[in-house]
N, C-alpha and C positions, 0 to 999 in steps of 0.2 A: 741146890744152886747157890754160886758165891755171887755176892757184888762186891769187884775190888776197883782199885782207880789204876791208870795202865802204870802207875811208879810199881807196883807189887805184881804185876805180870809175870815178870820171871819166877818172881818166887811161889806164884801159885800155882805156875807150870813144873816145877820142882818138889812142891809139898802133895800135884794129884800121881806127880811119879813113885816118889817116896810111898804113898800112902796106897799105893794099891788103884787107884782112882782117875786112870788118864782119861776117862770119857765123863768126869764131871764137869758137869755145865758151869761156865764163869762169866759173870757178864762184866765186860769191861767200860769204866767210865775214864772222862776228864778228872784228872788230876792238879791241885786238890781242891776238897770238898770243904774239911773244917773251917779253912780260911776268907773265904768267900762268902757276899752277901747272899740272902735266901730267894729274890729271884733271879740270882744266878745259877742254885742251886736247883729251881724248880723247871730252869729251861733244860740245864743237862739231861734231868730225868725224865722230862716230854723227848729231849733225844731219842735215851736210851728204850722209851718205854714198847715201839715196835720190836728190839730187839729182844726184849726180856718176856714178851708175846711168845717171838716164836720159840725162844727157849726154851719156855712153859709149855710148848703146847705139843714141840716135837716130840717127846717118848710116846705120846698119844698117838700121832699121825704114824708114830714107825707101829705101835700096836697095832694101827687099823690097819695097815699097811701087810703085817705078816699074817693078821688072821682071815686075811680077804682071801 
C-alpha cells in the first residue's frame, strides 16, 4: 500500500499503470503534509485512519470471501 497527498494522484495512477500494478491499494491524503503544524497533521490521519482500515483489511475480506 502507498500513502500519497491527492497533488501526486495522477501520477500514482500512471506509475501502478506503467508498473504492472492497477489494483494497488493508494491511500489518498490532504495535501500538504511537510508544511503544516503537527496537530494538523495528526487530525488528517484520524481522517484518513478508517480508510487505511479498510484498505488493510480488504484482501482479507475478498480471501474469505472466495474460500467460503
Amino acid at each position: 500500500m502507498t500513502v500519497i497527498t491527492h497533488a501526486f494522484d495522477a501520477l500514482a495512477k500512471s506509475e501502478k499503470e506503467a508498473f504492472g500494478a492497477p489494483d494497488h491499494p493508494v491511500l489518498v491524503v490532504q495535501h500538504p503534509i511537510g508544511t503544516v503544524k503537527l496537530d494538523e497533521v495528526n487530525k488528517r490521519a484520524d481522517a484518513a485512519f478508517d480508510r487505511l482500515v479498510e484498505i488493510l483489511v480488504e484482501p482479507q475480506q475478498r480471501k474469505a470471501a472466495v474460500g467460503s
